[in-house]
C-alpha positions in Angstrom: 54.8 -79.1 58.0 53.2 -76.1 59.7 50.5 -77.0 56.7 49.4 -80.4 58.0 48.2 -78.4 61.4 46.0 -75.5 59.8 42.4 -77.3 59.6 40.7 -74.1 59.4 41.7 -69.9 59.4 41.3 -70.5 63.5 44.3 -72.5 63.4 45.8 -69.5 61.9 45.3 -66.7 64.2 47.6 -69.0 66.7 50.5 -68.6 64.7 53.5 -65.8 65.2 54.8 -63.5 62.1 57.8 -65.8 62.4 55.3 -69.3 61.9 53.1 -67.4 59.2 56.2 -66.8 56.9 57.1 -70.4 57.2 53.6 -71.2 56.4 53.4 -69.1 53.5 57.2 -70.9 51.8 54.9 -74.1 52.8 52.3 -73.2 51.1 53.7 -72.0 47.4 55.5 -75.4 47.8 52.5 -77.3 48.2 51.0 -75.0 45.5 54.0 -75.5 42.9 54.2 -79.4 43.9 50.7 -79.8 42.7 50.3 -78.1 39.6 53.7 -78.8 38.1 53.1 -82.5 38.9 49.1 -82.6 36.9 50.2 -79.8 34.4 47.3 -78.5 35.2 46.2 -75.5 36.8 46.5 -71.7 37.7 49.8 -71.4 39.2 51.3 -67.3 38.9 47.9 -65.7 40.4 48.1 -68.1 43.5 51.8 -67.6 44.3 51.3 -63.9 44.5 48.0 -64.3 46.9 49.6 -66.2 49.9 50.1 -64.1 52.2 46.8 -61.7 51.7 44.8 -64.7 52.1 46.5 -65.5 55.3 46.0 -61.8 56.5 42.4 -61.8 55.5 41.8 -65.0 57.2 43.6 -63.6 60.2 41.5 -60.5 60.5 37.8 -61.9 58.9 36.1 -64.6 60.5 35.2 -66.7 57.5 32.7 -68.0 57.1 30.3 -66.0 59.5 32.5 -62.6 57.5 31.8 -63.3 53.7 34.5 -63.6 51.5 34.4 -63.2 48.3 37.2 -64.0 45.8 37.3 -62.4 42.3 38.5 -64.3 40.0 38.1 -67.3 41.6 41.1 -68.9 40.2 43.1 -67.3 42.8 41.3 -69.0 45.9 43.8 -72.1 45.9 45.3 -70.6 49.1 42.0 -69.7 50.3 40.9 -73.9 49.3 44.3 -74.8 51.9 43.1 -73.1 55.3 39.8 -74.0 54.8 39.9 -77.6 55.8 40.7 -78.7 52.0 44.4 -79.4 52.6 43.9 -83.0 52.6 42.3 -82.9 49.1 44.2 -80.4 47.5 46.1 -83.3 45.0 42.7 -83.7 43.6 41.9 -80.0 42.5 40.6 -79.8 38.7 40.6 -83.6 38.5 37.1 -85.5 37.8 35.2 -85.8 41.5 37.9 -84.0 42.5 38.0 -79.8 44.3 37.2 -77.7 41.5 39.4 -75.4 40.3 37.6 -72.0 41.7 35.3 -71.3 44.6 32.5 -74.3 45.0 29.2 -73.8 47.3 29.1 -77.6 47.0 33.0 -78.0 48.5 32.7 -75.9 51.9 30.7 -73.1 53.8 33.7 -70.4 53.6 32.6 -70.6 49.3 29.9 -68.7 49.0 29.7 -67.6 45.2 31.1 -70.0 42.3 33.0 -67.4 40.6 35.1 -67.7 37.8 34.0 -65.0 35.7 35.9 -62.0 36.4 34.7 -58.6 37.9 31.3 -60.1 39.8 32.7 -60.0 43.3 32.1 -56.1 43.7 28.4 -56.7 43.0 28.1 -59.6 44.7 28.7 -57.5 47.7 26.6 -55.0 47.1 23.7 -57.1 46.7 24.8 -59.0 50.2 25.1 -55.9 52.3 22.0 -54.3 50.7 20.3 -57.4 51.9 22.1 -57.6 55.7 20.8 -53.8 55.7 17.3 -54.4 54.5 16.6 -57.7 56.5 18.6 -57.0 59.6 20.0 -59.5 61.6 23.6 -61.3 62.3 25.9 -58.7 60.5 28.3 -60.1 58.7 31.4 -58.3 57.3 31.7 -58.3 53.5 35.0 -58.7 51.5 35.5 -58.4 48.0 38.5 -59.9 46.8 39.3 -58.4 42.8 42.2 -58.5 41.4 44.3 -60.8 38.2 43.1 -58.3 35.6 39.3 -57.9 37.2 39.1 -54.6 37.6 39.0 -53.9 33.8 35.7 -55.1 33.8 33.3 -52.6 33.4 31.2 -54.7 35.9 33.3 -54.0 38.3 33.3 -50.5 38.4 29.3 -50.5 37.7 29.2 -52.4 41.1 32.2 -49.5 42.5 29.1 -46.6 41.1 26.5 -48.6 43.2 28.4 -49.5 46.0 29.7 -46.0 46.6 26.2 -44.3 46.2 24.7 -47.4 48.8 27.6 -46.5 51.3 27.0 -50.2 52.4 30.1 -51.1 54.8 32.1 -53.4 52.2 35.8 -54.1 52.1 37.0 -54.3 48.6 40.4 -55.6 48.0 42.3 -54.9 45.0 44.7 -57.6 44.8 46.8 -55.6 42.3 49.8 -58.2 40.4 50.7 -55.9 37.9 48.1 -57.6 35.6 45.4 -54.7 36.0 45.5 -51.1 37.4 49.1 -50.1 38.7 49.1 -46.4 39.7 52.7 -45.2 40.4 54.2 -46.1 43.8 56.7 -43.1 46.0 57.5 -43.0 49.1 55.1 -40.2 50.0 51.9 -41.9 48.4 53.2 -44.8 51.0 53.1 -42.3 54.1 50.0 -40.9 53.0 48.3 -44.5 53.5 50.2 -45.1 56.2 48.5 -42.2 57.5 45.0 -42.6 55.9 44.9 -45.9 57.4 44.9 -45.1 60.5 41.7 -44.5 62.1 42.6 -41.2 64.0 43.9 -39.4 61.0 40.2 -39.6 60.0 38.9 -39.0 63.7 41.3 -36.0 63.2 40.4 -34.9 59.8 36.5 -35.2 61.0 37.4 -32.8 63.7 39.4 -30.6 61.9 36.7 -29.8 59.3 34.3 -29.2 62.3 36.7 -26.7 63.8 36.9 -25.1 60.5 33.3 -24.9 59.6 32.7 -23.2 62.8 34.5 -20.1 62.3 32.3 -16.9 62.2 31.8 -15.8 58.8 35.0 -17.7 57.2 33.8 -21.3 57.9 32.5 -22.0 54.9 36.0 -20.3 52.9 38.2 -22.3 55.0 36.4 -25.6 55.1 36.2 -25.5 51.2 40.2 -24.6 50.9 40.9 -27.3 53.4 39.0 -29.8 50.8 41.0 -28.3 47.4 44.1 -28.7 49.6 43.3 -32.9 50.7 41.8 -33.0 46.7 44.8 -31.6 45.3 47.4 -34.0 47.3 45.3 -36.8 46.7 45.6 -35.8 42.9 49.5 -35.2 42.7 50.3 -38.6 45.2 47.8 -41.3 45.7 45.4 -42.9 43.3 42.3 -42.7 45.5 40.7 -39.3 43.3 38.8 -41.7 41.4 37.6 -44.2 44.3 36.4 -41.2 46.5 34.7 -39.6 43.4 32.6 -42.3 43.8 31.7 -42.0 47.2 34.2 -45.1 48.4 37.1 -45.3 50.9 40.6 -46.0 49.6 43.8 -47.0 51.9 47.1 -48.3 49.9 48.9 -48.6 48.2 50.1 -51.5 50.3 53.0 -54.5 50.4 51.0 -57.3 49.6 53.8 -59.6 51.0 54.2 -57.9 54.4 51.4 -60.2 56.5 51.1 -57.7 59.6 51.1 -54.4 57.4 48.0 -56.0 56.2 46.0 -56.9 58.8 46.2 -53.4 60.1 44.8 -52.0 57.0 42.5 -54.8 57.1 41.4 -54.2 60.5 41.2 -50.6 60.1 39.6 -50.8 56.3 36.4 -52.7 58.6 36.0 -50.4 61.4 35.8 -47.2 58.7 32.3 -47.9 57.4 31.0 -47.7 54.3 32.8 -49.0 51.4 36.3 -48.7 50.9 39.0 -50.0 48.8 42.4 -51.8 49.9 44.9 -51.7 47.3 47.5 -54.6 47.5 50.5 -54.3 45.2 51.5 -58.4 45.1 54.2 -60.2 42.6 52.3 -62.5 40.4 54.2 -65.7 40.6 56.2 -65.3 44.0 59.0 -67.3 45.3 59.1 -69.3 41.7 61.6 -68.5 39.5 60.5 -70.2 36.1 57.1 -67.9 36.9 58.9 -64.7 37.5 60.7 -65.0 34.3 57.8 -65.7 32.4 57.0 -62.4 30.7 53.8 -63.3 29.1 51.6 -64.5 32.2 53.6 -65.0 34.8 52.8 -68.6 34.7 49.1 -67.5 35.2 48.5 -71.4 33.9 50.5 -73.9 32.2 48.9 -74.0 29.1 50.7 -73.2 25.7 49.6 -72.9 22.2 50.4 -76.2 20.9 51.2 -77.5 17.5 48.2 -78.4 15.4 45.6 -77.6 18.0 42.4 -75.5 16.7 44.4 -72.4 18.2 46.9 -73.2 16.6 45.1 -73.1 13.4 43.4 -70.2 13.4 46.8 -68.4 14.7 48.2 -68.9 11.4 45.6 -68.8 9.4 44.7 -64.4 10.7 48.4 -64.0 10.0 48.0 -65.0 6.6 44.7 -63.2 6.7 46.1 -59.8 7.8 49.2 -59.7 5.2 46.6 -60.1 2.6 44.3 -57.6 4.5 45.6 -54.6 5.8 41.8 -53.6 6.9 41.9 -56.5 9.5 42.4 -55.8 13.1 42.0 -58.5 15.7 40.8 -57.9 19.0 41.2 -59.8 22.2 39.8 -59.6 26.1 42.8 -59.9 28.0 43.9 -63.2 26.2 46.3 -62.8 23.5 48.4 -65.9 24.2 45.8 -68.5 25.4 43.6 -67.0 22.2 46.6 -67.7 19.6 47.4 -63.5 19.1 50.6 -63.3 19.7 51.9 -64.0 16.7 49.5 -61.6 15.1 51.1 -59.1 17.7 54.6 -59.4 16.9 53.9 -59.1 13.3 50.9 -56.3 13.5 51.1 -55.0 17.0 49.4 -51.8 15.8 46.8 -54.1 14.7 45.8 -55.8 18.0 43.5 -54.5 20.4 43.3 -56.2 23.6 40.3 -54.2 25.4 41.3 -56.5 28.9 38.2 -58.3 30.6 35.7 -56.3 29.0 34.1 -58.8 26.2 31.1 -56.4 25.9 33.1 -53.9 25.0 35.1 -55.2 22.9 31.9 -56.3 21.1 30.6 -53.1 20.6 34.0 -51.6 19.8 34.6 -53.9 17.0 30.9 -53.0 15.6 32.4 -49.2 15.6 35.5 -50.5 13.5 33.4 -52.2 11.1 31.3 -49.2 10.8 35.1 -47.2 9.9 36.1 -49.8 7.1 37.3 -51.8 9.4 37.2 -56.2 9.0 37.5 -56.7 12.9 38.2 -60.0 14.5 37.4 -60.8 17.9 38.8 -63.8 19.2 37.5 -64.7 23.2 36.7 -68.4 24.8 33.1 -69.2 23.9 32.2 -69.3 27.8 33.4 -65.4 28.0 32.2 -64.3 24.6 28.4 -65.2 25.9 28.6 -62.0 27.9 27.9 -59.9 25.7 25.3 -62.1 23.4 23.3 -58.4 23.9 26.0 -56.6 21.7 26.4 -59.3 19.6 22.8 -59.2 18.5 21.9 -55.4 18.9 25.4 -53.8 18.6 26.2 -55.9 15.4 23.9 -57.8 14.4 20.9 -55.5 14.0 23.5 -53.0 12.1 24.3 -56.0 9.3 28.0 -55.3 10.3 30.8 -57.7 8.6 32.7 -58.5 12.5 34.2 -62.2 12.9 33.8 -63.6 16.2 36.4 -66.8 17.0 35.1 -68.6 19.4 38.1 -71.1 21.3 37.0 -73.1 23.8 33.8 -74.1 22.5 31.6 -77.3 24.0 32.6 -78.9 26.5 36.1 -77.6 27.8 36.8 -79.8 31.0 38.8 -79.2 33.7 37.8 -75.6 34.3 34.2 -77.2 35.0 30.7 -75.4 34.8 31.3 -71.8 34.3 34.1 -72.6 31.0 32.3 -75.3 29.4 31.1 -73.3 26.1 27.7 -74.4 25.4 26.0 -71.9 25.0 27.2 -70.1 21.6 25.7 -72.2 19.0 21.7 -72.0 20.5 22.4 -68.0 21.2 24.6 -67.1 18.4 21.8 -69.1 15.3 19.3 -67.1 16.7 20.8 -63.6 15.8 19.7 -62.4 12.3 22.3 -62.8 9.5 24.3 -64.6 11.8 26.2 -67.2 10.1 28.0 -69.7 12.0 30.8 -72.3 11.0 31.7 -75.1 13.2 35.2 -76.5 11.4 35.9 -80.2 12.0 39.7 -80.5 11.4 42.7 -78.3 11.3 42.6 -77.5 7.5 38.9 -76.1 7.9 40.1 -73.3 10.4 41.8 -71.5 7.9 39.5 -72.4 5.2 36.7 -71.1 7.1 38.7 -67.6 8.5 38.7 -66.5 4.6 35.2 -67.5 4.1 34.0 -65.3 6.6 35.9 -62.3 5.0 35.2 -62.9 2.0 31.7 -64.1 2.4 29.7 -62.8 5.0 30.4 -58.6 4.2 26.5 -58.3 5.1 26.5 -59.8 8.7 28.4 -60.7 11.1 30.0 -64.7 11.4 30.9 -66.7 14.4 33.7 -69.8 13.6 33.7 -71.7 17.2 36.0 -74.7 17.5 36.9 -76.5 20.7 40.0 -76.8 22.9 40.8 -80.8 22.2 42.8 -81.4 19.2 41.3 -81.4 15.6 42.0 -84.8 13.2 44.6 -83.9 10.3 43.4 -83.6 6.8 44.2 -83.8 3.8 43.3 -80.8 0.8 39.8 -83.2 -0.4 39.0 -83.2 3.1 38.4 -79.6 3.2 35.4 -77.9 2.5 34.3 -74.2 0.9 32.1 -71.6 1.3 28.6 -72.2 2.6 28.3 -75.4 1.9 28.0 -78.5 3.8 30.6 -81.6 3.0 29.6 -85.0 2.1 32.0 -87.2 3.8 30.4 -91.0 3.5 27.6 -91.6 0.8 26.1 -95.0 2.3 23.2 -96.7 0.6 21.3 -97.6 3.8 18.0 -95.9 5.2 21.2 -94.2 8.4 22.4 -90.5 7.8 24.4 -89.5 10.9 25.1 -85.6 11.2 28.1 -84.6 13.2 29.2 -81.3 14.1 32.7 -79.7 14.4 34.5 -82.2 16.3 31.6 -84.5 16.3 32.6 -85.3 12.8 35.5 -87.8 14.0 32.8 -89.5 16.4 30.3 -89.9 13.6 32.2 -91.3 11.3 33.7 -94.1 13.7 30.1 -95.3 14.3 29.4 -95.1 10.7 32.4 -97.6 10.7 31.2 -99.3 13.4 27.8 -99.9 12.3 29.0 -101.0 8.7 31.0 -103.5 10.6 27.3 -105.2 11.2 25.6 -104.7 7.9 24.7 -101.3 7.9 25.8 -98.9 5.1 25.8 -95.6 6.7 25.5 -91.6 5.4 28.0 -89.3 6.6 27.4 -85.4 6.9 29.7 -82.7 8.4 27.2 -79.5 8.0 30.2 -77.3 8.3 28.1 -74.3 8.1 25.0 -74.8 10.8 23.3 -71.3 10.1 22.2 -71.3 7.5 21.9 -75.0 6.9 23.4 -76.3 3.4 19.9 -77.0 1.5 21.6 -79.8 -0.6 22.4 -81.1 3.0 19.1 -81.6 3.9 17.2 -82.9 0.7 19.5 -85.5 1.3 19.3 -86.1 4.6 15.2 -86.5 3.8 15.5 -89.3 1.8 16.8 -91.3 4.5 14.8 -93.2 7.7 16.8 -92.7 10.2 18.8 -89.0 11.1 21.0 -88.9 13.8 22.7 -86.0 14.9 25.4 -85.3 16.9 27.0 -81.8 18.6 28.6 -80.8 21.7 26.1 -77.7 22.8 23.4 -77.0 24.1 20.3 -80.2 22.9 17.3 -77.7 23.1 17.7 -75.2 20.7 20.8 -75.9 18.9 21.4 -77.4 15.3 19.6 -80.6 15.8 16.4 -78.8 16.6 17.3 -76.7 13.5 17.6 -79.7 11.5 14.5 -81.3 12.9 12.2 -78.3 12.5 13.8 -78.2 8.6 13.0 -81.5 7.6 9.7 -81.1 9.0 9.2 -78.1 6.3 10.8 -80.7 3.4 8.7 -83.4 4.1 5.9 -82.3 6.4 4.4 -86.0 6.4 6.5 -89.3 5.5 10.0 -87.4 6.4 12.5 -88.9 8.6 12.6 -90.0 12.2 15.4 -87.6 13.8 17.6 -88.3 17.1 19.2 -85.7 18.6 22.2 -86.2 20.6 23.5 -82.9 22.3 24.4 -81.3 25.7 21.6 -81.3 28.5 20.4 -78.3 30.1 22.9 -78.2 33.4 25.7 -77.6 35.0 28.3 -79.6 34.7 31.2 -80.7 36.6 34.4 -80.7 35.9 36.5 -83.5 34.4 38.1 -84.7 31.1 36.0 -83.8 27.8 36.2 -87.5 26.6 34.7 -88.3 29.9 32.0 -85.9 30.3 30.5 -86.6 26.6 30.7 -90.6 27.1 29.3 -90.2 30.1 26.1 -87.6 28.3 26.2 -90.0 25.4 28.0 -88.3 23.0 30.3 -90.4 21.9 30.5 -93.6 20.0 28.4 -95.9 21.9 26.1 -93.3 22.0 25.4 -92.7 18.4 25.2 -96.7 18.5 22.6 -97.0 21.0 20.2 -94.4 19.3 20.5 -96.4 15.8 20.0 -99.4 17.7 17.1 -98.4 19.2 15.3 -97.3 16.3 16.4 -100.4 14.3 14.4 -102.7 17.1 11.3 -100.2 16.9 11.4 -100.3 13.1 11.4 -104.4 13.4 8.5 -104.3 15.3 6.9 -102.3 13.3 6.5 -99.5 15.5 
């Protein structure tokens, strides 16, 4: 394979049109190979990048030239001509390439991005500082594209960027996924055209010429503009990138590798910043991922039976025949988020605002403000965006929005920037918050009407996480604020777990009965505000062990802790908290990750036996 010989993007400027389309079948083979074969992975994006990352490669000289891909799940062909091809079988998988651009994994990585519509100001903030601190020059590339460029970020950075007139290349890598404009055959000569760089050495000298003319300079100058702004209004989509003081060549065949590396070539020697649109086919050269009208096979995940998502898909079904006041509203992620039912039944009813989480915040407080009962349903790691609007835009208004957060705690695979750890510590510490943490399938539903019906003052967060709940039966289901006894023990033990950490604390409640121990079970259900019967009971015991996959410092242990202490300021119980440490964390399985942070069985196990060796010692 022509694969096996590319050890870095030198190897690549060797290579004929002829070898580089050989290389680029190679390469979605490789690419299909590896991700059908783990089930795991982001597979449409990738197949539709090939052959712009061989062009940019071609033309930049990573990684003196900086480039920088946005979203980073598209930089699997990027990870392959980088000296990674040996390693590629391990992408996603625990010590293992991660899944998106790594600083840790190679030189030619310099941002870890996985949050969309960052790459246009990381730029910005990189030439600013080449300009300001002189120096080696390096050429900056933005890479945007998968939906991105929805991102209000993006277009602040565009507003910046433009005014700076730094020299950045921004590539739109545009899959059909985010903005299209309409493609003729004239807009196509244009940029033929505008790419080159003696139209613009032309146009410069035309506009001289004109300007010079006694007495009608100035008319004819300022007709020859209206004529270039009123084409470029009627033909080409660049009116709004030039508005803002940036560059625009494209649209162009995202497929055609020498068609690109002129535009490429020609996009750096302009100057300033300017935008390259690429028009690529999301999921190339696979056939299963072209058919796939949903996501192009932008991963392999589906909604599966039973799951949390799952859950809460059915249950806002339900919740919308009964309401026709509720409207759901989604970032971009109606399918991974459980919406698309909800779509099919009550399309008028879903609003999917693309990657713009802040907005979508701050739109859903203006619905609530109209009558509206708006839902917003986003991954926890996204939803943390906008913890600003959250607490400002809704809270601070007292306005009834439910926020679902999927994906919640630690997520896996996706590694440090998805794990959602953040939500219970930010999202307890907004005013007339209340927050819900289910711990099985039944208490998604359960927990959906509760927050309708209950919290009409405030706003609610429900956050469950990605692995798969334990069944339940109806007894096995709480209601309303309050917390749910699920093992009375007549020891001096209470374990606490939260959410999923239920099923964890109740095994070592087992497991420590196994040797003598007779332990208390609570799942708090609600952890803002805190179920008062919960904790007068949990004060009558020694011991308090709690358990939750966030954040340690801050979250509900701490909340636990510091309520106790207001129970029984002196005398009260001893209280270990078990929760997620302030890092980043690396990818790998959840199961693996909490064992190895203690938060799992043995865990819970160590901390009671700990305290039962200081208590014999009198300590």
């Amino acid at each position: 394979m022509l694969l096996d010989r590319i050890n870095s993007p030198a190897d690549l400027r060797r290579l004929d049109h002829t070898a580089l389309d050989q290389l680029a079948e190679e390469i979605r083979s490789v690419i299909v190979e590896q991700i059908r074969g783990t089930g795991n992975g982001h597979l449409g994006s990738n197949l539709g990048a090939v052959e712009l990352t061989l062009a940019l490669h071609r033309v930049f000289d990573s990684p003196h030239d900086v480039i920088l891909w946005d979203t980073g799940h598209q930089a699997y062909v990027h990870k392959l001509v980088t000296g990674r091809r040996d390693q590629f079988h391990t992408i996603r998988q625990q010590g293992g390439l991660s899944g998106y651009p790594s600083r840790s994994e190679s030189p030619h990585d310099w941002v870890e991005n996985s949050h969309a519509s960052t790459s246009i100001s990381y730029a910005h903030g990189l030439a600013t500082a080449q300009h300001l601190r002189g120096g080696p020059q390096h050429r900056i590339v933005a890479v945007i594209g998968d939906g991105a460029l929805t991102g209000g970020m993006a277009y602040e950075g565009l507003n910046n960027l433009g005014h700076s007139g730094r020299d950045v290349v921004v590539v739109l890598n545009d899959n059909g996924r985010s903005y299209a404009p309409t493609i003729s055959r004239l807009s196509e000569s244009l940029s033929k055209l505008r790419a080159d760089p003696r139209y613009r050495r032309g146009q410069a000298r035309v506009e001289r010429v004109l300007s010079d003319v006694p007495l009608f300079g100035s008319y004819l100058e300022r007709t020859f503009d209206g004529a270039k702004a009123a084409l470029r209004v009627m033909f080409e989509p660049p009116a709004f990138f030039e508005d803002l003081g940036v560059g625009y060549l494209g649209p162009l065949d995202g497929h055609d590798i020498a068609g690109l590396e002129r535009a490429l070539a020609n996009a750096a020697q302009m100057g300033g910043p300017v935008v390259v649109h690429v028009l690529t086919q999301k999921g190339r050269g696979y056939g299963p991922a072209l058919n796939d009208d949903v996501k192009n096979m932008h991963d392999l995940s589906e909604l599966k039976e039973g799951s949390y998502t799952s859950a809460f898909s059915d249950a806002i079904v339900a919740e919308a025949e009964r309401r026709p006041e509720l409207v759901a509203i989604t970032a971009a992620m109606p399918d991974s988020t459980g919406l698309l039912p909800f779509r099919e039944k009550f399309p008028d009813r879903l609003i999917d605002v693309g990657i713009a989480e802040q907005h979508a915040v701050t739109a859903a407080a203006g619905m609530a403000m109209g009558g509206l009962r708006p839902v917003v349903a986003v991954y926890s790691t996204f939803l943390t965006r906008a913890i600003d609007q959250v607490n400002l835009d809704v809270g601070l208004h007292h306005l009834p929005v439910v926020f679902v957060a999927d994906r919640a705690g630690i997520t896996g695979d996706d590694g440090p920037s998805h794990h959602g750890v953040l939500d219970m510590v930010l999202f307890t510490k907004v005013p007339d918050m209340t927050v819900f943490a289910p711990s099985s399938y039944g208490e998604v539903a359960q927990m959906l009407g509760d927050a309708l019906d209950l919290c009409t003052d405030g706003p609610a967060l429900i956050r469950f996480p990605k692995t798969m709940p334990p069944a339940s039966s109806h007894d096995e289901v709480g209601s309303g604020l309050r917390a749910r006894l699920v093992r009375e023990g007549a020891g001096s033990i209470c374990i606490v777990g939260v959410g999923k950490m239920l099923a964890t604390a109740v095994e070592a409640a087992c497991r420590i009965g196994e040797e003598g121990t007779d332990v208390t079970v609570w799942d708090p259900r609600i952890v803002k505000p805190l179920d008062v019967e919960m904790l007068h009971d949990l004060a009558r015991h020694d011991l308090v062990v709690t358990i939750e996959d966030g954040l340690r410092d801050g979250g509900v242990g701490s909340m636990i802790t510091d309520s106790l202490s207001d129970l029984a300021p002196v005398g009260g119980p001893s209280v270990r908290i078990l929760g997620v440490p302030s890092a980043h964390l690396p990818h790998a399985k959840p199961d693996a990750i909490l064992s190895e942070l203690g938060l799992d069985v043995e865990g819970i196990l160590s901390e009671i036996h700990a305290w039962q060796r200081s208590a014999a010692l009198g300590r």
